[in-house]
N, CA, C and O atoms as a GROMACS GRO file, in nm:
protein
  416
    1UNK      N    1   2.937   0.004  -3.067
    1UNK     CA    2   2.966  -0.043  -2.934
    1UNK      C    3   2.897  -0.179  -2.912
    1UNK      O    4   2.776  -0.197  -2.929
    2UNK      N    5   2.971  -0.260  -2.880
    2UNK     CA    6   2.902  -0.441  -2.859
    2UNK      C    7   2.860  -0.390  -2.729
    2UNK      O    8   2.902  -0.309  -2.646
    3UNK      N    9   2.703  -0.515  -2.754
    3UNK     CA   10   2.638  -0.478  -2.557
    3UNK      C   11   2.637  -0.578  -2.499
    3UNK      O   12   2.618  -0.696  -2.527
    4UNK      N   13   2.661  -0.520  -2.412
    4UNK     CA   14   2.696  -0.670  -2.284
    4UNK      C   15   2.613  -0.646  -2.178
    4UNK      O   16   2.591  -0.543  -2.115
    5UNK      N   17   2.543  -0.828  -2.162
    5UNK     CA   18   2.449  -0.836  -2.069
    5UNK      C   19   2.486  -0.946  -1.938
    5UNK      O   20   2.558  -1.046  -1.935
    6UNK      N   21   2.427  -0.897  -1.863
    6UNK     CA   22   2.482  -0.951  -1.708
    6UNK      C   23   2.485  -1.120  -1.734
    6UNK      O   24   2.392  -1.185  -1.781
    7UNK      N   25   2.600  -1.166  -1.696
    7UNK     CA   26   2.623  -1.276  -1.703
    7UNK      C   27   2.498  -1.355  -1.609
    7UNK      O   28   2.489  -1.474  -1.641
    8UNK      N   29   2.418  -1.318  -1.518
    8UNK     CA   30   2.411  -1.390  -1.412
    8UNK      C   31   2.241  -1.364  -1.497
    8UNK      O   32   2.210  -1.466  -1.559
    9UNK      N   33   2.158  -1.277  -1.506
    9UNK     CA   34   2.025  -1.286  -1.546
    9UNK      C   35   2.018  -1.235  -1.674
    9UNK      O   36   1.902  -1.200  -1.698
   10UNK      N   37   2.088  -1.218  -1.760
   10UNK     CA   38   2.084  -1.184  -1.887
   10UNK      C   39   2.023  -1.026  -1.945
   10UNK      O   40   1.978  -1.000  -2.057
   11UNK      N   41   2.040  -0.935  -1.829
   11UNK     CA   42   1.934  -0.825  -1.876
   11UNK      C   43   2.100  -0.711  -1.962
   11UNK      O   44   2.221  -0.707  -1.939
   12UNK      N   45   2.016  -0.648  -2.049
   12UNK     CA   46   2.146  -0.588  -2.117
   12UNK      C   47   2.203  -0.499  -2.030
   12UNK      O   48   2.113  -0.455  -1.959
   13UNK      N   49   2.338  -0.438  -1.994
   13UNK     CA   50   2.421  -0.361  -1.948
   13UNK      C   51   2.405  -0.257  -1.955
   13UNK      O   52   2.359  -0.238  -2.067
   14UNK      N   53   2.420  -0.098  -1.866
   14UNK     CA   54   2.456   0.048  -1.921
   14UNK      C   55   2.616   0.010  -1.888
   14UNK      O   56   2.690  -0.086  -1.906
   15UNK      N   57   2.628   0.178  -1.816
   15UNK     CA   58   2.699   0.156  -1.764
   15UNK      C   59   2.742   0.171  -1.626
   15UNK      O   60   2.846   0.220  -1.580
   16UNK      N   61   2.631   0.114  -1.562
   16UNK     CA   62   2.677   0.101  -1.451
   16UNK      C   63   2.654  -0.090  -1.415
   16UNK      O   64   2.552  -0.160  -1.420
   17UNK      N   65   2.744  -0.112  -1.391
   17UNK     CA   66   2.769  -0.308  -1.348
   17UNK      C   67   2.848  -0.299  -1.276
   17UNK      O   68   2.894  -0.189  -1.244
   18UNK      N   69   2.908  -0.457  -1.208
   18UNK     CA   70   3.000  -0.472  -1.114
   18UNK      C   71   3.093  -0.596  -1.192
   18UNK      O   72   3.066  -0.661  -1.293
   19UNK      N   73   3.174  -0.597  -1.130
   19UNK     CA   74   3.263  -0.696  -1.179
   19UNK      C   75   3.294  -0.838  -1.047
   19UNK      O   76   3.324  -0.825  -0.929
   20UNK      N   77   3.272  -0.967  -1.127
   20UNK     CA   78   3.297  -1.069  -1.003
   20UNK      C   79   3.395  -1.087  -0.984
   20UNK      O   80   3.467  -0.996  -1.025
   21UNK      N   81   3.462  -1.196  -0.920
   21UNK     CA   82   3.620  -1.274  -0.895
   21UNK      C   83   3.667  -1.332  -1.042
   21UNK      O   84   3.779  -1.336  -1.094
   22UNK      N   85   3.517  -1.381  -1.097
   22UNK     CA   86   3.594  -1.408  -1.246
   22UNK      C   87   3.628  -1.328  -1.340
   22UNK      O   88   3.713  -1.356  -1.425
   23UNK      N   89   3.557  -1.208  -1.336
   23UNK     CA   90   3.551  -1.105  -1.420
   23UNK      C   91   3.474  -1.126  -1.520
   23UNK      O   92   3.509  -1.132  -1.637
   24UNK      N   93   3.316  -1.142  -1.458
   24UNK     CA   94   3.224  -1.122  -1.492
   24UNK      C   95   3.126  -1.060  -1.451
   24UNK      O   96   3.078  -1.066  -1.337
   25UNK      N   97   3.060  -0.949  -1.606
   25UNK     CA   98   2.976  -0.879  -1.585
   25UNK      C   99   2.886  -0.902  -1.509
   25UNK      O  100   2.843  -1.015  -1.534
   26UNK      N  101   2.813  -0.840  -1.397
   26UNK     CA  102   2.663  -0.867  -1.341
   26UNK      C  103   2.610  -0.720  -1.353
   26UNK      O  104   2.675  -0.620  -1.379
   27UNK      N  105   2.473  -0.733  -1.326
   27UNK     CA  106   2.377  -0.592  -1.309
   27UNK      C  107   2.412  -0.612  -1.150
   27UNK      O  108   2.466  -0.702  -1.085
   28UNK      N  109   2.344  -0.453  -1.113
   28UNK     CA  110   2.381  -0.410  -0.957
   28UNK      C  111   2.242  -0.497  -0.889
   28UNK      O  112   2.237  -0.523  -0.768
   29UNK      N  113   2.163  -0.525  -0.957
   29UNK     CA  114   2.014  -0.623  -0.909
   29UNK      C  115   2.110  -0.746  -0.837
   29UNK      O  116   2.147  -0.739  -0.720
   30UNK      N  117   2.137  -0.840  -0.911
   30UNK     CA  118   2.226  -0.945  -0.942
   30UNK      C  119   2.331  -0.950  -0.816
   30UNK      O  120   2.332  -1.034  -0.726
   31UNK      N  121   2.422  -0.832  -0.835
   31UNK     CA  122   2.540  -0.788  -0.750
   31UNK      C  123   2.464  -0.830  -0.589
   31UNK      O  124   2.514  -0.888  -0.493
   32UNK      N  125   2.339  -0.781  -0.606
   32UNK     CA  126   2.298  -0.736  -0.476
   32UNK      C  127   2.218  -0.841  -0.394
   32UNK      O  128   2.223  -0.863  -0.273
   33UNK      N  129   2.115  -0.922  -0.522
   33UNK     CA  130   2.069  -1.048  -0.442
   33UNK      C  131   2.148  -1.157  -0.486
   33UNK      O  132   2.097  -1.253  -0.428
   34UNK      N  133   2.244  -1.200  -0.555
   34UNK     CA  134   2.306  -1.347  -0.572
   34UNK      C  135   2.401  -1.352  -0.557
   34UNK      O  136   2.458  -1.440  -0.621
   35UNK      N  137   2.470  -1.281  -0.483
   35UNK     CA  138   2.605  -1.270  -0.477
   35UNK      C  139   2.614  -1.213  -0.322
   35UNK      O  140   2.521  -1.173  -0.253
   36UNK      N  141   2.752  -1.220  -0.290
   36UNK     CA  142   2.808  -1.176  -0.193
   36UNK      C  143   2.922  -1.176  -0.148
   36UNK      O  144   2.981  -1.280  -0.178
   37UNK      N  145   3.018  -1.066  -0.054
   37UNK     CA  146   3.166  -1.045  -0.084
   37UNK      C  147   3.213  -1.165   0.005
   37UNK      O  148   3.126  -1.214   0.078
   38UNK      N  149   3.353  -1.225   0.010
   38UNK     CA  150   3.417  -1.294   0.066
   38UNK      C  151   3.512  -1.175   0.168
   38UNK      O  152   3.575  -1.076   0.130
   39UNK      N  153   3.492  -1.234   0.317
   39UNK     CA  154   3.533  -1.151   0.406
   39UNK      C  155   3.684  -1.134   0.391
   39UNK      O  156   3.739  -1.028   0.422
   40UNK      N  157   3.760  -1.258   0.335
   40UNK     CA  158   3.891  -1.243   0.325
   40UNK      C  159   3.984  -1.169   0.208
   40UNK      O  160   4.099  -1.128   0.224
   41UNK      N  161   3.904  -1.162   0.084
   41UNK     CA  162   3.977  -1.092  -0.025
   41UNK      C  163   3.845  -0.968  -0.078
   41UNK      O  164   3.883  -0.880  -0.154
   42UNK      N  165   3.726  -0.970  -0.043
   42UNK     CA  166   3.653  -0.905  -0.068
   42UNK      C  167   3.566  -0.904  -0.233
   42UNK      O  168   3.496  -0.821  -0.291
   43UNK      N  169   3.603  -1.008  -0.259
   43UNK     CA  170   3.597  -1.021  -0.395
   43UNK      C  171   3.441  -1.092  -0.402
   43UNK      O  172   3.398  -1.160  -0.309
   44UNK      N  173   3.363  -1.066  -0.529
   44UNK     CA  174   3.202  -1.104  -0.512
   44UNK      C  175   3.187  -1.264  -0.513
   44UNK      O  176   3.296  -1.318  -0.531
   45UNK      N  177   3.099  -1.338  -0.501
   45UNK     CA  178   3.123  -1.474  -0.496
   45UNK      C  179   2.929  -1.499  -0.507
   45UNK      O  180   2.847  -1.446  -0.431
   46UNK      N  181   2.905  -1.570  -0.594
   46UNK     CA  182   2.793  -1.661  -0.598
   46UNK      C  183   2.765  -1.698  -0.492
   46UNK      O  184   2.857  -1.761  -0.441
   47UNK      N  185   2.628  -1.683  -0.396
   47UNK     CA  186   2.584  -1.723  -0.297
   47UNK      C  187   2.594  -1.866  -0.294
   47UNK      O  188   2.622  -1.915  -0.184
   48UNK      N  189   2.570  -1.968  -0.421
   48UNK     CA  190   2.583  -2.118  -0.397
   48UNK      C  191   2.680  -2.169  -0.395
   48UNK      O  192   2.686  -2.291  -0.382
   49UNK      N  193   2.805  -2.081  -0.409
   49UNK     CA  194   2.977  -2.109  -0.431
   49UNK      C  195   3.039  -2.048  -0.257
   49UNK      O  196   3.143  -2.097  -0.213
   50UNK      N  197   2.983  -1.971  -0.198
   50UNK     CA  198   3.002  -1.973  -0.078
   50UNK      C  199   3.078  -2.042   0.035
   50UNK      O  200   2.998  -2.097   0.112
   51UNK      N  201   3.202  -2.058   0.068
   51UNK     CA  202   3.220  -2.133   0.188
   51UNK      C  203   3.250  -2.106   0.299
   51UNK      O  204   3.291  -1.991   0.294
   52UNK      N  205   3.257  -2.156   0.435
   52UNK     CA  206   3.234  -2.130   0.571
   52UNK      C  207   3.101  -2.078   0.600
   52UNK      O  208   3.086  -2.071   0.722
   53UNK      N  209   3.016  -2.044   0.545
   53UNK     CA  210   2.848  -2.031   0.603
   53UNK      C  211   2.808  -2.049   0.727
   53UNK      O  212   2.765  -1.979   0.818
   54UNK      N  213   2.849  -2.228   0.696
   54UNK     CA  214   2.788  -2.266   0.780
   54UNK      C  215   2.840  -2.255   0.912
   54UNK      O  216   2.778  -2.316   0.999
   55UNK      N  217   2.972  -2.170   0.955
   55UNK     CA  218   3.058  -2.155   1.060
   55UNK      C  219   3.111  -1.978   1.070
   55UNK      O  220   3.224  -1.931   1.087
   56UNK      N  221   2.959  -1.902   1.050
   56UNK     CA  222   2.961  -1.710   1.018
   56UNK      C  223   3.104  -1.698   0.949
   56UNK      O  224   3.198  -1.631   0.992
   57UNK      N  225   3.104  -1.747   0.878
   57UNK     CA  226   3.156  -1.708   0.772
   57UNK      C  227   3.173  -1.689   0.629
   57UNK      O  228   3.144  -1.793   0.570
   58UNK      N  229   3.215  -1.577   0.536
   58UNK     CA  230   3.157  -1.604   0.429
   58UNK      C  231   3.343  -1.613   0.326
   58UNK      O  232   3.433  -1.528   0.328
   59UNK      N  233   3.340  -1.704   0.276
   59UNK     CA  234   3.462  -1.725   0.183
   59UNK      C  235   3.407  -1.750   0.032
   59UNK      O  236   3.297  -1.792  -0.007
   60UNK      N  237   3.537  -1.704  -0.049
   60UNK     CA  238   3.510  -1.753  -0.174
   60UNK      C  239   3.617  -1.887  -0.178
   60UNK      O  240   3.703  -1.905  -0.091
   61UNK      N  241   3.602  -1.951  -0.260
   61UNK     CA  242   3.667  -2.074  -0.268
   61UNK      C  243   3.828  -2.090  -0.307
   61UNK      O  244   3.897  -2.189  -0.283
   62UNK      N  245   3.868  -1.973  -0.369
   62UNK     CA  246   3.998  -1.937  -0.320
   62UNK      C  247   4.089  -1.904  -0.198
   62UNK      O  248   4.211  -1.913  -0.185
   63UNK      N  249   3.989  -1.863  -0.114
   63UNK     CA  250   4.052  -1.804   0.029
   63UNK      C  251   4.085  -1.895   0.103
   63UNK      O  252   4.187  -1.896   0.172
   64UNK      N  253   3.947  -2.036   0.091
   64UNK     CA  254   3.893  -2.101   0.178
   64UNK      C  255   4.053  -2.215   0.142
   64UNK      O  256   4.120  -2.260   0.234
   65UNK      N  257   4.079  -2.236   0.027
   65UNK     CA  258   4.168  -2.359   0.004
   65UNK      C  259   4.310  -2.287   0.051
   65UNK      O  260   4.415  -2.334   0.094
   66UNK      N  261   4.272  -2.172   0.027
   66UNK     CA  262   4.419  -2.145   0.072
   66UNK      C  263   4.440  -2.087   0.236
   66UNK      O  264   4.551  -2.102   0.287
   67UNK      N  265   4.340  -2.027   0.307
   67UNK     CA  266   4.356  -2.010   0.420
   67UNK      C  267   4.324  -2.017   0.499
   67UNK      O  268   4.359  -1.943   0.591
   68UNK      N  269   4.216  -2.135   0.512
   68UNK     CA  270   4.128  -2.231   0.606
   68UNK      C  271   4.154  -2.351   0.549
   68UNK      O  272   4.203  -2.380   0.440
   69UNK      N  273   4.097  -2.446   0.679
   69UNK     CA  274   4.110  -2.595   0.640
   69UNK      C  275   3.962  -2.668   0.757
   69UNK      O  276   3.958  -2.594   0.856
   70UNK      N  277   3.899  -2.734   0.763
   70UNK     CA  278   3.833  -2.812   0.850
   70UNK      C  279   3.921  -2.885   0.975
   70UNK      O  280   4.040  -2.909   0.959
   71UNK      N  281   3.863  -2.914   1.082
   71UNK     CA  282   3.922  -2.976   1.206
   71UNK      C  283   3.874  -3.103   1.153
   71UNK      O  284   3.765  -3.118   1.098
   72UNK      N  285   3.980  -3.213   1.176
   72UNK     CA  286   3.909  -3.333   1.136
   72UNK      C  287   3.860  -3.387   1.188
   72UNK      O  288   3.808  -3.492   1.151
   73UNK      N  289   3.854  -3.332   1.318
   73UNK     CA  290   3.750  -3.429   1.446
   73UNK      C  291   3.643  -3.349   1.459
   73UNK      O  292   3.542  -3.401   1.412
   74UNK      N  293   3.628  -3.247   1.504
   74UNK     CA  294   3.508  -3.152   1.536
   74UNK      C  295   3.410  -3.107   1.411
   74UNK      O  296   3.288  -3.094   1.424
   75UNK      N  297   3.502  -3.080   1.255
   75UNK     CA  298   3.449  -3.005   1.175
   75UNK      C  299   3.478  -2.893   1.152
   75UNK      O  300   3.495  -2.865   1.033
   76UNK      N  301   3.496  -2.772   1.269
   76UNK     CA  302   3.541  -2.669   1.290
   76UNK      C  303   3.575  -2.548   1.190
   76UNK      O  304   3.681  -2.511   1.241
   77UNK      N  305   3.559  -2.481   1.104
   77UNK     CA  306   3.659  -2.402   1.031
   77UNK      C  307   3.772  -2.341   1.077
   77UNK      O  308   3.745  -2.250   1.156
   78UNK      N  309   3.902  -2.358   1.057
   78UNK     CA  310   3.975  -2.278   1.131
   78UNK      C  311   4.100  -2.254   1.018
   78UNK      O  312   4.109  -2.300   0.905
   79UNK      N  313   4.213  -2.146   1.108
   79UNK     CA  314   4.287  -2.081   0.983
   79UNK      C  315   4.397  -2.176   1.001
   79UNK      O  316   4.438  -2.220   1.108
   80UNK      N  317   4.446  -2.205   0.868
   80UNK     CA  318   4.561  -2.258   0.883
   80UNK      C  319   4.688  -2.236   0.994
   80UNK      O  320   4.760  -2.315   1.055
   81UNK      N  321   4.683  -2.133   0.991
   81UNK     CA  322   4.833  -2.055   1.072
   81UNK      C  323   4.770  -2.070   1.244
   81UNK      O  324   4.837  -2.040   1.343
   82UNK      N  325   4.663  -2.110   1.247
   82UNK     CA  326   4.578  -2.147   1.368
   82UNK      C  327   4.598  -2.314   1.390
   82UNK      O  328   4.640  -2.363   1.494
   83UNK      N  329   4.560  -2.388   1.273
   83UNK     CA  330   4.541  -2.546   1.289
   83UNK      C  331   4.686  -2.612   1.331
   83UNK      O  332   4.790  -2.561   1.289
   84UNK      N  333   4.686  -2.754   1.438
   84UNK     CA  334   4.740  -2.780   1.461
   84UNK      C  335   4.781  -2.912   1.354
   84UNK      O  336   4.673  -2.946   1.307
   85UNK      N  337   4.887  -3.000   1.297
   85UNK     CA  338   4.871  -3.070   1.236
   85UNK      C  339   4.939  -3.264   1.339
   85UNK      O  340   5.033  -3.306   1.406
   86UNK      N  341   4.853  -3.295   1.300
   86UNK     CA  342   4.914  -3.470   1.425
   86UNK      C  343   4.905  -3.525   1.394
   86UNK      O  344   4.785  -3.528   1.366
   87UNK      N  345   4.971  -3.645   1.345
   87UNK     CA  346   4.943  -3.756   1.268
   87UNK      C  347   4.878  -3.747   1.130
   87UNK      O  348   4.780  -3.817   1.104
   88UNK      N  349   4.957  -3.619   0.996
   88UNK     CA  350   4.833  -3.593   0.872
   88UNK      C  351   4.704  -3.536   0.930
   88UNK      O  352   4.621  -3.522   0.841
   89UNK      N  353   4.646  -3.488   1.085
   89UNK     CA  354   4.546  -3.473   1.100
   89UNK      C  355   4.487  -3.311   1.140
   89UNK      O  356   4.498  -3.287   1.260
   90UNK      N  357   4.450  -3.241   1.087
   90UNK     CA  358   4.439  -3.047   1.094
   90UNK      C  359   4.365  -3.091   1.229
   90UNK      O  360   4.333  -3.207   1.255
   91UNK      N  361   4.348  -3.004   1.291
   91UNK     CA  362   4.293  -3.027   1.442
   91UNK      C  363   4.333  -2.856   1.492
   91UNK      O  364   4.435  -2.786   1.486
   92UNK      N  365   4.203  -2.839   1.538
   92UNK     CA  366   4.183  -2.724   1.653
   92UNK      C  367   4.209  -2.730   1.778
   92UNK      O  368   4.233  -2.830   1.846
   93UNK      N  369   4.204  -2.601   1.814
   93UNK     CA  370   4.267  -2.647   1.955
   93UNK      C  371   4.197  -2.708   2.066
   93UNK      O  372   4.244  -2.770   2.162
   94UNK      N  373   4.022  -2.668   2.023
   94UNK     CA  374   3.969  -2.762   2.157
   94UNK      C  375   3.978  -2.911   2.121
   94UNK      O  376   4.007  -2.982   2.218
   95UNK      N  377   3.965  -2.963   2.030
   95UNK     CA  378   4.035  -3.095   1.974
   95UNK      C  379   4.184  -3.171   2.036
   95UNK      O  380   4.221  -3.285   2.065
   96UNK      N  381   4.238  -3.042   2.036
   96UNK     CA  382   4.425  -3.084   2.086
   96UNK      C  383   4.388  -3.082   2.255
   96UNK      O  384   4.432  -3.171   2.327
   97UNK      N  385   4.304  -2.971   2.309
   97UNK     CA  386   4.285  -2.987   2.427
   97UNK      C  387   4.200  -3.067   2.547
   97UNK      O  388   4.206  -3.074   2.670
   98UNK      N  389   4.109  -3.131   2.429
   98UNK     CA  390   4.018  -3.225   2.494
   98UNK      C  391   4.077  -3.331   2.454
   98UNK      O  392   4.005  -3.424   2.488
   99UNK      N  393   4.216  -3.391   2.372
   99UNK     CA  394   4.272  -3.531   2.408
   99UNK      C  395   4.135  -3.599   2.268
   99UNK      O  396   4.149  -3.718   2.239
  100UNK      N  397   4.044  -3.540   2.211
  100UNK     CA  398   3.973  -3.574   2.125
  100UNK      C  399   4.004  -3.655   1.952
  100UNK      O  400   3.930  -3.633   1.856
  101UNK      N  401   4.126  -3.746   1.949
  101UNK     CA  402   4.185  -3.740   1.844
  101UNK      C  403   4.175  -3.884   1.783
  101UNK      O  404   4.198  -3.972   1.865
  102UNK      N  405   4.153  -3.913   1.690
  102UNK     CA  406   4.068  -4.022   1.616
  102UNK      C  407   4.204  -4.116   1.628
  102UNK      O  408   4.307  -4.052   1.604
  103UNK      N  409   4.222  -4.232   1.655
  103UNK     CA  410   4.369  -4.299   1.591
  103UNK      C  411   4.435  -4.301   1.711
  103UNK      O  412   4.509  -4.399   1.718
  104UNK      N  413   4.439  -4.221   1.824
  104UNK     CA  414   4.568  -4.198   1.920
  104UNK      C  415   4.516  -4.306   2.035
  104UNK      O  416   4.584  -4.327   2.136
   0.00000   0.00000   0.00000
């Protein structure tokens, strides 16, 4: 039997591990402090690969490109099927509603 050790701190494997978004091995140590799930697909994600944080949210970088975008005036995180688009420009709605729009 080949042994396999946690991708993330190198300690050897039983069998109990978790599996990431890449499909890589980690120990449940690992699983538990360097990592964390993405609220939208649930899938584990490297705490330094993380996006929306900084807006309570936690994404993996798949979710984030595909189903969020930034407000380009405010910053904002918001969902696509939410963002407004004006001139090439993603914009939220307090953005659209405060008349707040870079160019106009």
């Amino acid at each position: 039997m080949e042994e396999r050790n946690c991708a993330c701190c190198g300690v050897r494997l039983t069998d109990d591990y978790v599996l990431t978004a890449n499909d890589e091995m980690i120990c449940d140590d690992c699983a538990e402090n360097e990592y964390t799930r993405c609220e939208c697909c649930n899938n584990l994600v490297y705490n330094s690969d993380v996006y929306g944080e900084d807006y309570d949210h936690i994404l993996c970088h798949t979710c984030y490109e595909e189903y969020y975008t930034n407000c380009d005036e405010c910053g904002d995180l918001i969902d696509r099927d939410n963002a407004y688009v004006l001139d090439e420009q993603s914009l939220c709605t307090s953005a659209l509603r405060h008349g707040n729009i870079s160019g106009s």
